[in-house]
Backbone bond lengths (Angstrom), bond angles and torsions (degrees), N, CA, C in turn:
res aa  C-N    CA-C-N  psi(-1)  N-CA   C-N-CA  omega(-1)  CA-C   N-CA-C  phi
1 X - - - 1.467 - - 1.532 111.93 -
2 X 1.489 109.27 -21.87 1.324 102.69 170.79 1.598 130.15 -59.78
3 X 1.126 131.17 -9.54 1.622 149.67 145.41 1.059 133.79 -75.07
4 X 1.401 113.88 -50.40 1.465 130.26 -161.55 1.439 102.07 -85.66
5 X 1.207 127.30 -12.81 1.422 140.27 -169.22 1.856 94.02 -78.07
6 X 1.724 90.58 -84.73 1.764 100.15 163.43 1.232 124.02 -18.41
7 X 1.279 117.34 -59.73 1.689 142.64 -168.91 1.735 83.46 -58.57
8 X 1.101 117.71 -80.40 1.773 128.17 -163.16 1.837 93.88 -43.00
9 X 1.192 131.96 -54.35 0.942 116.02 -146.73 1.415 98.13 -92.15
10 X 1.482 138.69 -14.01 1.701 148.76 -160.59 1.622 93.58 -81.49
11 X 1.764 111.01 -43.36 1.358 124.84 173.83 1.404 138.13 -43.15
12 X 1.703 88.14 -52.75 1.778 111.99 161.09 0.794 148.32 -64.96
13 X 1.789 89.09 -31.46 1.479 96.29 164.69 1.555 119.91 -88.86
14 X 1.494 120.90 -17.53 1.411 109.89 176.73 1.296 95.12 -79.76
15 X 1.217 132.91 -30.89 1.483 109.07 -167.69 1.664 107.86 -72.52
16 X 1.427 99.21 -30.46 2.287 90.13 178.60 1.449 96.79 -51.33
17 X 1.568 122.73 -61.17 1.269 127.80 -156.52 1.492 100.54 -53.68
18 X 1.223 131.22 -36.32 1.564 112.21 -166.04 2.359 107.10 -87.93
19 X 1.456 85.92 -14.27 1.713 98.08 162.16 1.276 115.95 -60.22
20 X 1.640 100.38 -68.06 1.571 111.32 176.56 1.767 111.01 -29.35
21 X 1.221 102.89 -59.93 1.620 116.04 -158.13 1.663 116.34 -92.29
22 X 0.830 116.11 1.69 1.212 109.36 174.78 1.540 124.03 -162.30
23 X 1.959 117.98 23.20 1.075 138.58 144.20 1.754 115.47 -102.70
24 X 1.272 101.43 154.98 1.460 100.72 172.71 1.057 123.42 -104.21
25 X 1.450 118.93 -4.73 1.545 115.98 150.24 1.534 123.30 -85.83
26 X 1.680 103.76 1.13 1.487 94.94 159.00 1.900 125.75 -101.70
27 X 1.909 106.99 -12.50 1.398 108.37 138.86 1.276 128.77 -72.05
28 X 1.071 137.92 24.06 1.473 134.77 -167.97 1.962 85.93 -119.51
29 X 1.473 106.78 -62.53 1.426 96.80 -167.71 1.645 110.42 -84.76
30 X 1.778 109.73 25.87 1.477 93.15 170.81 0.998 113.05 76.39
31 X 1.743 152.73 19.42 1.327 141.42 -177.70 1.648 115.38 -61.84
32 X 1.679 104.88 -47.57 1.374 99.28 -174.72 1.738 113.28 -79.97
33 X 1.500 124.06 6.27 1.652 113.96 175.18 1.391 78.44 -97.05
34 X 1.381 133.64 -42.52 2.130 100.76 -177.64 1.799 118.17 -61.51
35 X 1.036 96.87 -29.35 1.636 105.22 -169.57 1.788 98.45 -82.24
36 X 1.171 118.59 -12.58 1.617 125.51 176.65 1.884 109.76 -88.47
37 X 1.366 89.10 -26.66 1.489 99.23 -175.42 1.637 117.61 -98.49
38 X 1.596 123.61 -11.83 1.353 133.81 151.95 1.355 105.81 -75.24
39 X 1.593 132.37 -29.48 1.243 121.37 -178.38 1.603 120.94 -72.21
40 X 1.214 81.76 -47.34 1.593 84.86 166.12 1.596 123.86 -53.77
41 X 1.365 110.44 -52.37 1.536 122.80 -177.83 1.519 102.08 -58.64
42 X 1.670 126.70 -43.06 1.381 124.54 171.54 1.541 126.38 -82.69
43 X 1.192 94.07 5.12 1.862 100.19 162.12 1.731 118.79 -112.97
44 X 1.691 109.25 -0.68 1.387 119.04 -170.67 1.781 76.20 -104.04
45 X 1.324 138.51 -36.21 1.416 120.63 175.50 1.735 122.12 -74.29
46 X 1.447 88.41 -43.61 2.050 78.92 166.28 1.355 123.89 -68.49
47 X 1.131 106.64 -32.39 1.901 103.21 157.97 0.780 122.85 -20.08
48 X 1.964 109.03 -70.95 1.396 139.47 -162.17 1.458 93.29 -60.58
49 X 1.558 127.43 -78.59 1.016 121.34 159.58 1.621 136.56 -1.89
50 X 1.005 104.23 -67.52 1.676 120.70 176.01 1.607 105.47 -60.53
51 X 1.113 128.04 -60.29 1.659 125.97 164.32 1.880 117.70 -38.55
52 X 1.679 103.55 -41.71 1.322 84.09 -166.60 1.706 112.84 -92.46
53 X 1.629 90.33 -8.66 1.601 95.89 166.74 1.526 105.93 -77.22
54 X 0.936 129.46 -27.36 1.493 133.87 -165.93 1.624 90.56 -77.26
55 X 0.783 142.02 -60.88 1.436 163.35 -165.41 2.021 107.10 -52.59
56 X 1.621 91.15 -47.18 1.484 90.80 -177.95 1.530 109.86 -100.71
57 X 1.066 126.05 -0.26 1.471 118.14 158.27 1.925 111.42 -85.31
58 X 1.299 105.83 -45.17 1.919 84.62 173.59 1.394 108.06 -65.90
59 X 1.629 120.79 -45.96 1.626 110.65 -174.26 1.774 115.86 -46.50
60 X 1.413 108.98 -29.73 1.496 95.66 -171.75 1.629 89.73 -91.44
61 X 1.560 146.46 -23.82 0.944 126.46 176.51 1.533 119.53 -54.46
62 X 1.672 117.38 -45.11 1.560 133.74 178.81 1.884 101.09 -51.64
63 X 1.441 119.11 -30.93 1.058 131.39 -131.62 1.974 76.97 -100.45
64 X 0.915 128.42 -65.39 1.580 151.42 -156.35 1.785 97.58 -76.36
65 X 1.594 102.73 -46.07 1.322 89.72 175.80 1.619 104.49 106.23
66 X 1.452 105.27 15.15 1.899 98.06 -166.72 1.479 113.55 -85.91
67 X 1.188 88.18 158.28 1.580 98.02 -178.90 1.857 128.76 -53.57
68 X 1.457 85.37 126.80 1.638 93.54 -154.27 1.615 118.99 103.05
69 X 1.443 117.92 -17.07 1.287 124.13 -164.00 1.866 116.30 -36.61
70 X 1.142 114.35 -26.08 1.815 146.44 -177.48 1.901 86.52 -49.77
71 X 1.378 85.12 -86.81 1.732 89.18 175.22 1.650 127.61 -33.24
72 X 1.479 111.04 -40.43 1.298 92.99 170.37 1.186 122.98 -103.04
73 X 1.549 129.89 2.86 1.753 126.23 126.66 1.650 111.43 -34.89
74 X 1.012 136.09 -49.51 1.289 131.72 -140.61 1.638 84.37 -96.49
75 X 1.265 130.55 -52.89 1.321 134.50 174.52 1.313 119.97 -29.00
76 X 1.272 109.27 -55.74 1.265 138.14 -149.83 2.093 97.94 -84.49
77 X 1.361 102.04 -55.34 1.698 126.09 177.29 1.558 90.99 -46.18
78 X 1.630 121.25 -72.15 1.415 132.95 -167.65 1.583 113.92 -40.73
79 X 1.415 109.95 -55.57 1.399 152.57 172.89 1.960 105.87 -24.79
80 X 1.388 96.60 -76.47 1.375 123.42 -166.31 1.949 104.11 -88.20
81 X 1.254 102.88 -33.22 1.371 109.03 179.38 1.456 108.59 -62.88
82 X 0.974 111.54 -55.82 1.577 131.99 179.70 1.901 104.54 -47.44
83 X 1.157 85.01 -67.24 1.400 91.76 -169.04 1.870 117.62 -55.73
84 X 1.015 87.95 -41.57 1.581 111.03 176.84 1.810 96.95 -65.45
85 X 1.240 127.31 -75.37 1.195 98.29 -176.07 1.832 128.23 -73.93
86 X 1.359 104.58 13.71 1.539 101.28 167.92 1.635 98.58 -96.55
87 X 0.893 131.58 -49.59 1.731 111.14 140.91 1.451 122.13 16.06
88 X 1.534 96.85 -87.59 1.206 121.01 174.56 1.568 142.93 -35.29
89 X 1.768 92.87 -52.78 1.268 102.42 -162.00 1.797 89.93 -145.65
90 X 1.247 118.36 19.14 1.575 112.46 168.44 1.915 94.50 69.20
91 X 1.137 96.33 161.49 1.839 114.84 170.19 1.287 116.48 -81.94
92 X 1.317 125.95 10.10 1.006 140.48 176.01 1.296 110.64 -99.91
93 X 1.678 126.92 -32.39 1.074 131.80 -151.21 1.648 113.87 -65.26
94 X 1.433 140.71 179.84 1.471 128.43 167.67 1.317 115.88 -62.20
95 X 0.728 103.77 -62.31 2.209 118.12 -163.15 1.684 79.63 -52.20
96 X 1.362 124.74 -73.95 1.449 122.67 -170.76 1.295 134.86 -45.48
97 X 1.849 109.51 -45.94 1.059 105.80 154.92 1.618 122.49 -66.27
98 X 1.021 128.83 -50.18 1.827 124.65 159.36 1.819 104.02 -16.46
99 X 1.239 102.06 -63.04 1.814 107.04 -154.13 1.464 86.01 -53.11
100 X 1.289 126.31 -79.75 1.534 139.93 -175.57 1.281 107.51 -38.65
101 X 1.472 141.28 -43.61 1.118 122.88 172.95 1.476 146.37 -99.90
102 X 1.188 101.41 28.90 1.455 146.23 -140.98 1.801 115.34 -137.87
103 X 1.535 96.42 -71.03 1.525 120.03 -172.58 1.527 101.43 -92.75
104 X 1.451 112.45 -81.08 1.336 107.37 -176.38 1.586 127.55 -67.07
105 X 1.394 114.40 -31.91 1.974 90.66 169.09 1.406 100.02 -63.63
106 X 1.047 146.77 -81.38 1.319 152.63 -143.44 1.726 98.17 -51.27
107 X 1.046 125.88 -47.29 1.574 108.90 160.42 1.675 117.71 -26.24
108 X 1.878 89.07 -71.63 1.770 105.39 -160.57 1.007 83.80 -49.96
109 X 1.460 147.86 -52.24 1.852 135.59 -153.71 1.119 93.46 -50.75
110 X 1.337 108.08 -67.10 1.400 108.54 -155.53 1.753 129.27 -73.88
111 X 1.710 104.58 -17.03 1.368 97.70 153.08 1.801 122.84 -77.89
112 X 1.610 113.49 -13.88 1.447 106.09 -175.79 1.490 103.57 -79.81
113 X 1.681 120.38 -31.75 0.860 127.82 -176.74 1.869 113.71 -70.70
114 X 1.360 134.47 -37.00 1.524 120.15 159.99 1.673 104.91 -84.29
115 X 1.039 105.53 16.07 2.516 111.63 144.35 0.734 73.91 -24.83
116 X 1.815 97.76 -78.98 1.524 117.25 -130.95 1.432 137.91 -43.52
117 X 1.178 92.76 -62.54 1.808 112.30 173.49 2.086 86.01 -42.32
118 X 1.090 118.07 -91.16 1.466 102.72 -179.32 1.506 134.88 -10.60
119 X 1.173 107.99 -58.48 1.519 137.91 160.16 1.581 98.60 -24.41
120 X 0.971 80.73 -74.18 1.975 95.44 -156.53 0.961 110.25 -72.83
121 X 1.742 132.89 -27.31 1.737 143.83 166.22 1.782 93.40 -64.99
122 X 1.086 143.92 -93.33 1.141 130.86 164.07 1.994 132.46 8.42
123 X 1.733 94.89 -68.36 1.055 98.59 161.16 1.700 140.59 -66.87
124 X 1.430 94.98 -11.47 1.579 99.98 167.54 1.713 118.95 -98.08
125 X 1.117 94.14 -4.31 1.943 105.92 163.68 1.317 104.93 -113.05
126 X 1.228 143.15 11.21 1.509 133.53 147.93 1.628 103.10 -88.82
127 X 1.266 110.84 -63.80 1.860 107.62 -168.70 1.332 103.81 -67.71
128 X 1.087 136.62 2.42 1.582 113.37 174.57 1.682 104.64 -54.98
129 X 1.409 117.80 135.41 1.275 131.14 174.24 1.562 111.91 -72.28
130 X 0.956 111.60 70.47 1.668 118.24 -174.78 1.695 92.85 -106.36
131 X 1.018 138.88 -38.47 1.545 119.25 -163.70 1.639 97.70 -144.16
132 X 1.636 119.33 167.73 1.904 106.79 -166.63 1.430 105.36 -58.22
133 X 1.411 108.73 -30.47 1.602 111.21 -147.61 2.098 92.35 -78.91
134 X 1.370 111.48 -54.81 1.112 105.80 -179.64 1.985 113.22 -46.99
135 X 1.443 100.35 -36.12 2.015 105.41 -179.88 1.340 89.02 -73.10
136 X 1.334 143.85 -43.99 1.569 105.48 -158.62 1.630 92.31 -87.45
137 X 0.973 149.33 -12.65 1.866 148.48 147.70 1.736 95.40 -32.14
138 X 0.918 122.87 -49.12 1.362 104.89 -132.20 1.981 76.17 -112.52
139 X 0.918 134.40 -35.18 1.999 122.95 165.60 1.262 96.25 -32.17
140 X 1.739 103.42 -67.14 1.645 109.22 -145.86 1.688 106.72 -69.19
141 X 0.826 115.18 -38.29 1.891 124.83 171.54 1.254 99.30 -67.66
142 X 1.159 142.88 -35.42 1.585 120.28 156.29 1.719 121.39 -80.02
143 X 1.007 114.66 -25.70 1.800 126.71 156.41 1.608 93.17 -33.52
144 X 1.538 98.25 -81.26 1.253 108.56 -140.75 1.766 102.08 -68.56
145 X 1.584 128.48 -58.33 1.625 112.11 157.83 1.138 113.71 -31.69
146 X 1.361 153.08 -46.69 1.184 136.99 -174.20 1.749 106.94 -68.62
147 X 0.864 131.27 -37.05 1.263 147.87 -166.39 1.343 110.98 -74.69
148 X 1.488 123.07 -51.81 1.466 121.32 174.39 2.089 98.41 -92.90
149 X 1.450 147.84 2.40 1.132 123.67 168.77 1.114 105.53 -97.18
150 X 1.812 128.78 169.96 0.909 116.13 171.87 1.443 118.47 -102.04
151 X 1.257 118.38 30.99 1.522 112.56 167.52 1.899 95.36 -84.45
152 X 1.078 123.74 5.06 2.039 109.47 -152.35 1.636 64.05 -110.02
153 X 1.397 147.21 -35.97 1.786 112.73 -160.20 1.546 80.87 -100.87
154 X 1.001 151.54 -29.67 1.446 126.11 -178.08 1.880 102.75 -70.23
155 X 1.648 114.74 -23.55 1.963 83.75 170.07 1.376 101.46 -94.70
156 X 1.699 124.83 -35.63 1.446 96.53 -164.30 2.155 100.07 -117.34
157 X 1.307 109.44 63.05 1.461 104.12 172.07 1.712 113.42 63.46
158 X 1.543 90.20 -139.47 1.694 98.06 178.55 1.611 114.04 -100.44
159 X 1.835 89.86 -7.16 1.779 82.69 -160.44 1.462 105.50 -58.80
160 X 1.614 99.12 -58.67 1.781 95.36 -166.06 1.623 103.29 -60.74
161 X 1.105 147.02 61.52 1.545 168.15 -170.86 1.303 102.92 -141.57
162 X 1.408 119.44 -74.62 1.431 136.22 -167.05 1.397 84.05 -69.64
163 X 1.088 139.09 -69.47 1.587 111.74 -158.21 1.129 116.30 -61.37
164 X 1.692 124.56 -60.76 1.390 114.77 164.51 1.218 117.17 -20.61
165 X 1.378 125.96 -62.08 1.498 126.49 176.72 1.529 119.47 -36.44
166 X 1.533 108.31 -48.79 1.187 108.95 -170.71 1.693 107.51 -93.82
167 X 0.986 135.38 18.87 1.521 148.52 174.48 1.792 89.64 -91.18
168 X 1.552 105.76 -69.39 1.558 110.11 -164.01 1.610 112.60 -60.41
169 X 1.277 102.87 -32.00 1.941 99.34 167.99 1.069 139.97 -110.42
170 X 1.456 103.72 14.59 1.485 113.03 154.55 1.165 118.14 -136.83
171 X 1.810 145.01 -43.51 0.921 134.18 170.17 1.908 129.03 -48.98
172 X 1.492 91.71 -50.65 1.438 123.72 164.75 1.270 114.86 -67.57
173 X 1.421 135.32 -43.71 1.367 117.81 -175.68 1.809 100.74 -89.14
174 X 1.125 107.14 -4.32 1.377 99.52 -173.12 1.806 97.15 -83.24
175 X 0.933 127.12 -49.43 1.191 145.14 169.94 1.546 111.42 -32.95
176 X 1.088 124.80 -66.00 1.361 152.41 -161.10 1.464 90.69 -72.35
177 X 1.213 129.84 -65.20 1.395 132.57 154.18 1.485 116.65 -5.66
178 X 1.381 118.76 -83.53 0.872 154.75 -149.89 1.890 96.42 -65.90
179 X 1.575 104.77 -65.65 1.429 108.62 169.37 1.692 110.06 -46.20
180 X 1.221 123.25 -66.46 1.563 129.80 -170.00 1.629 94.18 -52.72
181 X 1.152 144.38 -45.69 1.372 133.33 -161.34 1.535 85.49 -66.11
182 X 1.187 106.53 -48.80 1.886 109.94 -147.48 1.744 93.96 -62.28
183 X 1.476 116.64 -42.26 1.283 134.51 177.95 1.681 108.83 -34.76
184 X 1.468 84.24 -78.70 1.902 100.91 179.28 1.728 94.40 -22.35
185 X 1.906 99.34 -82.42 1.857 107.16 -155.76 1.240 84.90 -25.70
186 X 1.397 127.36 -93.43 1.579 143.44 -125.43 1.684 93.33 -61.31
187 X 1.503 127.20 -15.05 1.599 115.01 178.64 1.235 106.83 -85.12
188 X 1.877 105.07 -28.58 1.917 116.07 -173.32 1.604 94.58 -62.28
189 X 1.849 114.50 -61.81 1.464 103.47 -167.82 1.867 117.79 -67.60
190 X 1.452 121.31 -27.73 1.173 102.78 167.70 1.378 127.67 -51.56
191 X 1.623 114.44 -49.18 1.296 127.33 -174.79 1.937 108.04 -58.24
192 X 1.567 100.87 -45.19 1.504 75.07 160.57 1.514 163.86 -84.99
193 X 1.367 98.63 -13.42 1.497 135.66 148.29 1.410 113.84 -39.35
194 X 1.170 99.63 -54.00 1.990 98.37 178.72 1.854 89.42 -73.90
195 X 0.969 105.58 -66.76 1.818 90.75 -166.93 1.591 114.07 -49.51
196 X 0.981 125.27 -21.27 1.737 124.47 151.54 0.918 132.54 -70.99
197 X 1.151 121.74 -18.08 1.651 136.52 171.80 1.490 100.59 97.87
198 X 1.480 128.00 9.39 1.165 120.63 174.60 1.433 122.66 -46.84
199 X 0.830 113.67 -56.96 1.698 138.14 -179.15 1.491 119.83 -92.34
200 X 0.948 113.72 104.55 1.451 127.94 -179.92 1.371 109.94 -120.67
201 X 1.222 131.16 27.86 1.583 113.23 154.89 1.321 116.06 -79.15
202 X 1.320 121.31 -23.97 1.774 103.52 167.73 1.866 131.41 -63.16
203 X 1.556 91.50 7.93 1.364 113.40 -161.70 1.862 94.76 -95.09
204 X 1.412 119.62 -23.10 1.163 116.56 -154.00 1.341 132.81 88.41
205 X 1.070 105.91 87.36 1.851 92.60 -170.92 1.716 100.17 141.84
206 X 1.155 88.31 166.56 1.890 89.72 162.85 1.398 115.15 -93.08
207 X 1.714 112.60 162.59 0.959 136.09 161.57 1.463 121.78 -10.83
């Protein structure tokens, strides 16, 4: 029963969801605002979840003394502090809005910002011109930067513009297309596989 339980209920629920959405006696009685409103309630509990697991792996780290242990004091302080005074004074409040606009964007910058360096190490071991397919990668990615900066129309006019242009809305959107269709099937056949019980690795375990 430890599966078959899961299995029964993964079933029920895809099958409400495909009621909800695409009968009209399942928009009439509202299926997908109840099934929107357990989601919520079951993502406000794995949260909860996720905090108190989060909570008991630094406490026994602070507790043991392990290396790094500082960090998950400070984690933990940030964590509960935060939360506790949005409590307090809503996410709106000063001190809160300060912390967040202050502490946390300037993080995200600065983790999106060393992306980059990644980004661009990556991109110089993909475009190396080692084989055609990698050289015509590496034309069109210089096409196309030249094409959207404006140093590429001050050397070559509008053309390298128009082509870039026409790379990004037809080569590229044709492409992009092509992936998202392919995307969908393989989400349509997973999704039905789990509602058959085909697929049970989200279950834990093998097949």
């Amino acid at each position: 029963m430890r599966k078959e339980v899961p299995m029964i209920i993964t079933a029920l629920s895809a099958l409400a969801a495909v009621f909800g959405n695409f009968f009209w006696l399942g928009h009439h009685w509202g299926v997908m605002d109840l099934l929107d409103n357990w989601f919520n309630r079951s993502f406000a509990f794995a949260a909860l979840i996720g905090v108190i697991n989060l909570s008991i792996i630094h406490i026994n780290a602070i507790r043991r003394r392990k290396e790094n242990w500082v960090y998950s004091l400070i984690l933990l302080i940030a964590m509960y502090g935060y939360a506790i005074l949005g409590l307090i004074q809503t996410t709106d409040g000063p001190q809160a809005s300060w912390i967040y606009n202050n502490v946390l964007t300037p993080l995200d910058s600065t983790v999106f910002a060393l992306l980059a360096f990644y980004i661009t190490s990556a991109s110089y071991r993909a475009f190396r011109a080692r084989t055609v397919e990698a050289t015509v990668l590496l034309v069109t990615a210089i096409v196309v930067m030249l094409g959207v900066a404006p140093i590429g129309a001050v050397l070559f006019t509008d053309k390298i513009s128009s082509l870039a242009q026409w790379l990004l809305n037809y080569a590229n959107a044709g492409t992009y297309r092509a992936f998202s269709i392919a995307g969908s099937l393989g989400a349509m056949a997973t999704a039905l596989r789990i509602t058959l019980g085909l697929e049970r690795a989200h279950l834990g375990g093998a097949q």
